[in-house]
C-alpha positions in Angstrom: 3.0 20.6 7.1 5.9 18.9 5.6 9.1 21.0 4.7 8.8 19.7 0.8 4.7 20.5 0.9 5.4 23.9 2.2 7.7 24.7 0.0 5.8 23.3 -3.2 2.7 26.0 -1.6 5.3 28.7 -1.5 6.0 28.2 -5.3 2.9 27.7 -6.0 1.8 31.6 -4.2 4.5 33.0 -5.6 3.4 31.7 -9.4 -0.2 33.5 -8.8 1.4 36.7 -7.3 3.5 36.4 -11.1 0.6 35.8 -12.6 -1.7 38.9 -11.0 1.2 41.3 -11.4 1.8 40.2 -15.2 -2.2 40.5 -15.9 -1.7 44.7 -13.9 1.4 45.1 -16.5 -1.9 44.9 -19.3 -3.1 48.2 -18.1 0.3 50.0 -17.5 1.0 53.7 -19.0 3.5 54.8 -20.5 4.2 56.9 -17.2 4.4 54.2 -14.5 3.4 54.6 -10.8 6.2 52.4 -8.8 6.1 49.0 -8.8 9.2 46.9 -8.6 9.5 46.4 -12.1 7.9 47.6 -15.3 7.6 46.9 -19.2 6.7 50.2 -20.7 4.6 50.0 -24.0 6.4 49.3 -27.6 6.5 52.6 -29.7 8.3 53.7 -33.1 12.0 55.1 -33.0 12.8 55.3 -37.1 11.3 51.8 -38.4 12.1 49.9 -35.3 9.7 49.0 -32.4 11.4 49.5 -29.6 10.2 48.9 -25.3 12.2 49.1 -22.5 12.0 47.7 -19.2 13.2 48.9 -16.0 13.7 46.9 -12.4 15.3 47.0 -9.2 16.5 45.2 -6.8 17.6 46.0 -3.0 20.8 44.7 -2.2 19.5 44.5 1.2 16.0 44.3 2.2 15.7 46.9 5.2 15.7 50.7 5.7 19.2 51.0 5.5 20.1 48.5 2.3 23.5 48.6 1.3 22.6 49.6 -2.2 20.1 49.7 -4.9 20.5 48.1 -8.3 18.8 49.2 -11.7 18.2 47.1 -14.6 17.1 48.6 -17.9 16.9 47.1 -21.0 16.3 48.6 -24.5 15.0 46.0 -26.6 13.2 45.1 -30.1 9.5 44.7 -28.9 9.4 42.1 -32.2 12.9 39.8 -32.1 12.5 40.2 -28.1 16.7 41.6 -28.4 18.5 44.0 -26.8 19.6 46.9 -29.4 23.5 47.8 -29.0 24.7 50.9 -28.8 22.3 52.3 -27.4 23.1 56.1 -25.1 20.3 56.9 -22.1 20.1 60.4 -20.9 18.8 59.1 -17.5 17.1 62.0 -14.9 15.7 60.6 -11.5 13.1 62.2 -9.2 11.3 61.5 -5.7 8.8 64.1 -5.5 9.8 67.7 -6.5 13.4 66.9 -5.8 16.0 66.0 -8.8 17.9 63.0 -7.2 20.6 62.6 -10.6 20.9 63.1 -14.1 23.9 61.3 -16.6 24.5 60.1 -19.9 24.3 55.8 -19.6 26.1 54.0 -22.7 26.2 50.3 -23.6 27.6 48.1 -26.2 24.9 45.5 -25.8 21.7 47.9 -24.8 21.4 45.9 -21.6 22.2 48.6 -19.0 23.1 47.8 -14.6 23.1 50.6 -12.5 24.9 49.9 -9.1 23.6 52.9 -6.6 25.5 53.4 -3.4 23.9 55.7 -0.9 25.6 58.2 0.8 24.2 60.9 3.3 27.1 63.0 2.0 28.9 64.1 -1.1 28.7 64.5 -4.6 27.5 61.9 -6.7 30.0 60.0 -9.0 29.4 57.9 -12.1 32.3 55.1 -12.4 32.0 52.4 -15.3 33.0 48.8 -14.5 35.8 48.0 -16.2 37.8 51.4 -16.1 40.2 52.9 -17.9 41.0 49.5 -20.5 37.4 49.5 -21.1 37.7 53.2 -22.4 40.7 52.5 -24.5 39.6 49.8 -26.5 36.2 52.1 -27.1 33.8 49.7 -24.8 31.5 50.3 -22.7 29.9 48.0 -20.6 26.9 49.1 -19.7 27.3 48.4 -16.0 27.8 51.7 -13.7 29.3 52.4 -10.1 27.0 55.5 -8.8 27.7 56.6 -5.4 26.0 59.6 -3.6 22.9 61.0 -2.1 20.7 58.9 -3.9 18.3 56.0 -3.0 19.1 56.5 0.3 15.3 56.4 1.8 12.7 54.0 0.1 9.6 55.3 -2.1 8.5 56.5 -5.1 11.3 57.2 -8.0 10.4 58.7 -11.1 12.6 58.8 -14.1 12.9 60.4 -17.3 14.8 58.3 -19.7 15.7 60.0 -23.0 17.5 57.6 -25.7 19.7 59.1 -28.0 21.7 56.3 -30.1 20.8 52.9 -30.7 21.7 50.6 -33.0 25.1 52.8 -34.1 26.7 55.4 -31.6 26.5 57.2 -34.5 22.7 56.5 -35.3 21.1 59.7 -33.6 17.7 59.1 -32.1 15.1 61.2 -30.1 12.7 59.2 -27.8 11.6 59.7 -24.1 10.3 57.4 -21.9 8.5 57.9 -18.5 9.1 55.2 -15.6 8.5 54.8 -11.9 10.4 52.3 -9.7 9.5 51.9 -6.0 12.3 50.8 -3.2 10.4 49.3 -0.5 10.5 50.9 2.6 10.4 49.2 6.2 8.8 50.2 9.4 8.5 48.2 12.5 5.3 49.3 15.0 5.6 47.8 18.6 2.4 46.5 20.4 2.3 45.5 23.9 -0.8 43.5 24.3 -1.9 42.2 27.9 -3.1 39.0 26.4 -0.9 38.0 23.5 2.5 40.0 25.0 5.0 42.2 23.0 4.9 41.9 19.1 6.2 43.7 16.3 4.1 44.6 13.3 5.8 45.7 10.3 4.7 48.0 7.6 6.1 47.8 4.1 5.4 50.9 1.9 6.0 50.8 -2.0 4.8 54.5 -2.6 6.5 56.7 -0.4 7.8 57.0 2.8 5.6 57.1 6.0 5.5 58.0 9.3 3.0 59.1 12.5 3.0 54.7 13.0 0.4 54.2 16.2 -1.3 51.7 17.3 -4.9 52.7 19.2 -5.4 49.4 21.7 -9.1 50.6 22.8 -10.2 50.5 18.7 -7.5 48.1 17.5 -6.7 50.6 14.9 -3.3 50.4 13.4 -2.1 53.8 11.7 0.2 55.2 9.6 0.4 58.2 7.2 2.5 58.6 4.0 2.9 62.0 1.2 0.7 62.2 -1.4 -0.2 64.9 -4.3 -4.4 64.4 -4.3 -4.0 66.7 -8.4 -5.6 65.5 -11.0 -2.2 65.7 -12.7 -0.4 63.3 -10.2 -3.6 60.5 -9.9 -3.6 60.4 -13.7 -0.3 59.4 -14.0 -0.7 56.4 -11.0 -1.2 52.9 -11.5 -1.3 51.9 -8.0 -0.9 52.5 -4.2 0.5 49.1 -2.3 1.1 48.9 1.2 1.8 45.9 3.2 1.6 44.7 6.5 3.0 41.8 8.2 1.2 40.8 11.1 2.9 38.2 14.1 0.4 35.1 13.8 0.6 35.0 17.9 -0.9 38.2 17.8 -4.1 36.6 18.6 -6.7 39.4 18.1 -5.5 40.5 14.6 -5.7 36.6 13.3 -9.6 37.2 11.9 -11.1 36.1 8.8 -11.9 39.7 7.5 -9.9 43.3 7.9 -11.4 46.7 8.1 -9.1 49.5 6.2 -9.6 53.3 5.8 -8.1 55.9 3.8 -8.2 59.6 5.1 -11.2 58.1 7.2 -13.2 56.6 4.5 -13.9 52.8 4.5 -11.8 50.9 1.5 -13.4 47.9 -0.5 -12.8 44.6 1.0 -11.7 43.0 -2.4 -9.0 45.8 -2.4 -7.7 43.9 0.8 -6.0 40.4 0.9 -4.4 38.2 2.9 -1.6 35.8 2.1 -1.4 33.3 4.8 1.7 31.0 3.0 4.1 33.3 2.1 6.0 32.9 6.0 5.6 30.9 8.5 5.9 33.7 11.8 3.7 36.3 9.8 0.6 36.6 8.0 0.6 39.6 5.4 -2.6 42.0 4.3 -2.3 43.9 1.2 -3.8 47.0 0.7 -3.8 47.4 -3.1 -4.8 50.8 -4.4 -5.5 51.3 -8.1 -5.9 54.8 -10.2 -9.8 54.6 -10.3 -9.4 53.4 -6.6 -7.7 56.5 -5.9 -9.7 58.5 -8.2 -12.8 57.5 -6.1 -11.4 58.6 -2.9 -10.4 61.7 -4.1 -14.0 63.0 -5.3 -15.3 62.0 -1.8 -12.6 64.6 -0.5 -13.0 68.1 -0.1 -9.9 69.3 1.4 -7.4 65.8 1.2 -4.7 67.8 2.2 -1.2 66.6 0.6 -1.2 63.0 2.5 -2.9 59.7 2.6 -3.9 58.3 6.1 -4.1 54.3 6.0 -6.1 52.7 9.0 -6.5 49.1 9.5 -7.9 46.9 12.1 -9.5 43.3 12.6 -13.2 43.4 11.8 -16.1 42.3 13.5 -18.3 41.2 11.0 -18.5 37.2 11.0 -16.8 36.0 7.5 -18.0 32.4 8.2 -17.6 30.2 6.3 -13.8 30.5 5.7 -13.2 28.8 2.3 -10.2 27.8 1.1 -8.5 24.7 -1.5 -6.1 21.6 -0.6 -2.9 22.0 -1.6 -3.6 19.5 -4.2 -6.6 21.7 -5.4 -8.7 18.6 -5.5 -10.8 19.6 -2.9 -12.2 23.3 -1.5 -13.2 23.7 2.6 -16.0 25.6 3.4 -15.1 25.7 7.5 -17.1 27.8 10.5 -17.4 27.2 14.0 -19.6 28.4 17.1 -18.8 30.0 19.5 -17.0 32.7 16.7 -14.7 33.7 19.5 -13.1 30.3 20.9 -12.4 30.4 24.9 -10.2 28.0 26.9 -11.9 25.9 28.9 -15.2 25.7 26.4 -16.0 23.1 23.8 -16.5 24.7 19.8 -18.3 23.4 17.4 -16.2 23.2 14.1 -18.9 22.6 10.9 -16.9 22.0 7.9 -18.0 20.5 4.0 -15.5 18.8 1.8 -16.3 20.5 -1.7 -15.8 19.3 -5.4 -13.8 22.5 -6.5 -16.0 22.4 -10.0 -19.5 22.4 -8.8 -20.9 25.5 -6.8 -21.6 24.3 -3.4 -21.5 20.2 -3.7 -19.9 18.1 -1.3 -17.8 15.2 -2.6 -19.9 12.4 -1.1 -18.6 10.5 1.5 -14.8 10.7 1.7 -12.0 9.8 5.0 -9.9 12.7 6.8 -7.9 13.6 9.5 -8.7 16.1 11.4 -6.9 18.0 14.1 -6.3 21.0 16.2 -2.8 21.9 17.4 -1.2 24.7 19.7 0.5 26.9 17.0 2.1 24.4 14.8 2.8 21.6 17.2 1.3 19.9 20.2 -2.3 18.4 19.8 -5.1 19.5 21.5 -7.6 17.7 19.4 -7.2 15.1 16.7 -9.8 12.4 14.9 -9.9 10.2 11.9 -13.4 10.3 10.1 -15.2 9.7 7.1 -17.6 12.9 5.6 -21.3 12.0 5.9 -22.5 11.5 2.4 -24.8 14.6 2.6 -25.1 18.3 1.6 -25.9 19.5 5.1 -21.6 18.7 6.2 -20.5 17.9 9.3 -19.8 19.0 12.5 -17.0 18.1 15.2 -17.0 18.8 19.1 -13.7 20.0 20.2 -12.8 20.8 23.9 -10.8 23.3 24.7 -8.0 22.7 27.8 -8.9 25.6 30.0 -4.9 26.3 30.3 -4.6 26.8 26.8 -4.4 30.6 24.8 -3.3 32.0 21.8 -2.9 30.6 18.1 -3.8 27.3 17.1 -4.0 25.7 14.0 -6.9 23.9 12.2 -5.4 21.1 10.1 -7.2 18.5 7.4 -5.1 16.2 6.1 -5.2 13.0 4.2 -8.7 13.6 2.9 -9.5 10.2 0.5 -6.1 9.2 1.8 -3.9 11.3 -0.4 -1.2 13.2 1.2 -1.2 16.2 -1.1 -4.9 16.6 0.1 -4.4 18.9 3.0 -5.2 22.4 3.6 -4.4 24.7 7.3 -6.9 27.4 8.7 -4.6 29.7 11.7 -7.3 30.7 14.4 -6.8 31.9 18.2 -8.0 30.5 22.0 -8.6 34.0 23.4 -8.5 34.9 27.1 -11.2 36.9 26.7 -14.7 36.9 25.4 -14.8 39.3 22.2 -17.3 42.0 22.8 -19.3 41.4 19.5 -20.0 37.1 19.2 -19.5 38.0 15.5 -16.1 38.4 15.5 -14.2 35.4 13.9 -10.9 34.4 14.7 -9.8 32.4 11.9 -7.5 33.8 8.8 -6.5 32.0 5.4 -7.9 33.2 2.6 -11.0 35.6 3.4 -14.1 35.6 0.8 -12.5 38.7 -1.0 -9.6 36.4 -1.9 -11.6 33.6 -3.6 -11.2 36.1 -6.8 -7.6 35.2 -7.1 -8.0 31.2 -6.2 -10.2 30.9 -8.7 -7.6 33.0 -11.4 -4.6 30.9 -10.3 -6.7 27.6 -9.8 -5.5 26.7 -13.0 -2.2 26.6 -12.4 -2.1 24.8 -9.3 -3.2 21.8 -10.9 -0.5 22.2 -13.5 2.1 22.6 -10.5 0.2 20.0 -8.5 0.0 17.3 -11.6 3.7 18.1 -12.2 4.9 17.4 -8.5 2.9 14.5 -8.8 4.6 12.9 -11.9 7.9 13.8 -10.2 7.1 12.0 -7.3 5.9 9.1 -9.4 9.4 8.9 -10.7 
């Protein structure tokens, strides 16, 4: 794929990830659950209807980040401004354990909260702008703390109480309820005999985990984290999210369809999905937990103990056909092939229909494409220009396989009805070994469960698409 293309699918993802995550701030409580940001619901102080938000960012994406940094805003839910002189009596938690507590002022009512961690110490609140800022009465909102705090990833809960806005002297009494999440990174080392040494990493949003194995008879990758199973704690959680980046050379976890567990018992598939565009070297699987999720889990429990056990592993259920949109979102491919598990030295059978994305199931007529198979990104093994046989029943393309040839390749359409934009990727794998069940696919990119968000975001990748294409045009 070209470097502009990929990037234009990059923005593109990351406007429907926007676009889920606003749609899951509808249903947010007043007592969030975690995620990296959150817009807690409007609600009376005096005759003013007043939200606040609260975010974070890591100043440095790994298990020992430099710092963390809190944004909170109390605002006018009706003008959409920032109130001035606003106080917050800010308490932070991660589990049981109080991690600060201080009294937050700002001039504007926007508030930044630079965290330093420290494994030592007491924890000290400095304003920016120091003593000259104090003498002339100001204060800036934007605070120095340094200490034992944020110093491991997870679940933070804070109480925030405000007690001015408006007027330092206006008096106020309103508490809010918030939970941020810093993520937290784990790396889990498999040495495979047919794909080599890779790294998996495991991002957790919830809490931190640990007892990270890797089973190579069952392909079963797991990892536990804390979790209070009360009624009291479940009802105040919006969701679970764990993530898991996953080498694309690692050849036998590049399938079409996942398998996860919680405490032993079999998750939804649509609670699983897989983002194939966000980075080049990885794909990434969500598991996405929400409260009646959750809920469900914990009635099929007798004993859940205080801790959540996540296992995940390549299923071997066939997922054929793999369906997924060009980049233009002009056209949707429904693609299988036979054998499921492709072996060097064999010829596959690659069935494929061109689809009009606005009628269930009906190919666009006759159309021309390029078609082509390539070892991992680069390197042909296979390509041919063709033209799409103006019937329902699709078509079908021989491809032999060099017999020196494993591990990922790449199953490319491009230039369908001669349009550039019109392209779309499926990753698959060239195993060294027969899979023991035939059923098992080896392709990823976009499983069934995922067609749900396609179809919410297919909106606006025409907008993004139409607007490239006027730019170009220019």
């Amino acid at each position: 794929m070209h470097k502009n293309e990929r990037h234009v699918v990059k923005v593109i993802y990351f406007f429907s990830i926007v676009v889920l995550a606003s749609l899951s701030f509808l249903v947010l409580k007043a007592y969030g659950d975690g995620l990296a940001s959150e817009t807690l619901p409007p609600s009376l102080i005096g005759t003013t209807n007043v939200t606040l938000t609260i975010g974070s960012i890591p100043f440095l994406i790994d298990n020992n980040h430099a710092g963390t940094q809190l944004n909170l805003v109390l605002m006018d839910a009706d003008t959409q401004k920032p109130i001035p002189d606003a106080t917050l009596a800010i308490s932070a938690f991660k589990g049981q354990n109080a991690v600060f507590g201080h009294i937050f002022k700002s001039d504007s009512g926007n508030f930044i909260l630079n965290f330093y961690p420290q494994q030592t110490g007491n924890t000290t609140f400095d304003e920016k702008g120091g003593l000259l800022s104090g003498l002339f009465g100001q204060d800036s909102g934007n605070y120095d703390v340094k200490g034992q705090v944020f110093n491991t990833g997870g679940l933070y809960r804070f109480k925030i109480e405000v007690i001015t806005m408006g007027a330092y002297d206006n008096q106020v009494s309103k508490t809010y309820n918030a939970g941020i999440s810093i993520p937290e990174y784990d790396n889990l080392t498999i040495n495979d005999p047919n794909y080599g040494t890779h790294q998996i990493q495991i991002i957790a949003y919830y809490d931190q985990i640990h007892d990270i194995k890797y089973d190579p008879a069952t392909k079963f990758v797991n990892f536990t984290m804390p979790f209070d199973w009360s009624d009291q704690n479940i009802g105040q959680l919006t969701v679970v999210h764990q993530e898991i980046r996953i080498p694309r050379a690692l050849g036998d976890f590049v399938v079409t369809k996942y398998d996860a567990y919680v405490n032993n018992i079999k998750i939804p598939d649509k609670l699983i999905s897989i983002d194939d565009y966000s980075m080049d070297a990885y794909r990434i699987v969500h598991l996405i937990l929400y409260k009646s999720n959750v809920q469900s889990l914990q009635s099929e429990q007798k004993d859940p103990g205080q801790e959540m056990t996540f296992a995940l592993r390549p299923s071997t259920d066939n997922a054929f056909p793999v369906i997924q949109f060009t980049r233009n979102a002009q056209y949707k491919i429904a693609l299988s092939w036979d054998p499921p598990a492709i072996l060097p030295g064999t010829t596959a059978q690659f069935s494929f229909k061109i689809l009009d994305p606005y009628r269930m199931n009906k190919t666009v007529g006759s159309i021309p494409y390029d078609f082509s198979v390539l070892e991992g990104k680069n390197g042909a093994i296979f390509h041919q220009v063709g033209r799409t046989a103006d019937s329902d029943n699709g078509d079908t393309i021989s491809v032999p396989f060099p017999p020196d040839y494993t591990g990922a390749i790449t199953i490319a359409f491009e230039n369908l009805n001669g349009s550039s934009f019109a392209s779309t990727e499926f990753p698959a794998t060239v195993s060294s070994q027969a899979a023991e069940n035939s059923s098992q696919s080896t392709v990823p990119e976009f499983p069934l469960a995922s067609l749900t968000m396609l179809a919410a975001v297919f909106g606006l990748m025409i907008f993004f698409t139409k607007t490239r294409n006027t730019l170009k045009m220019r």
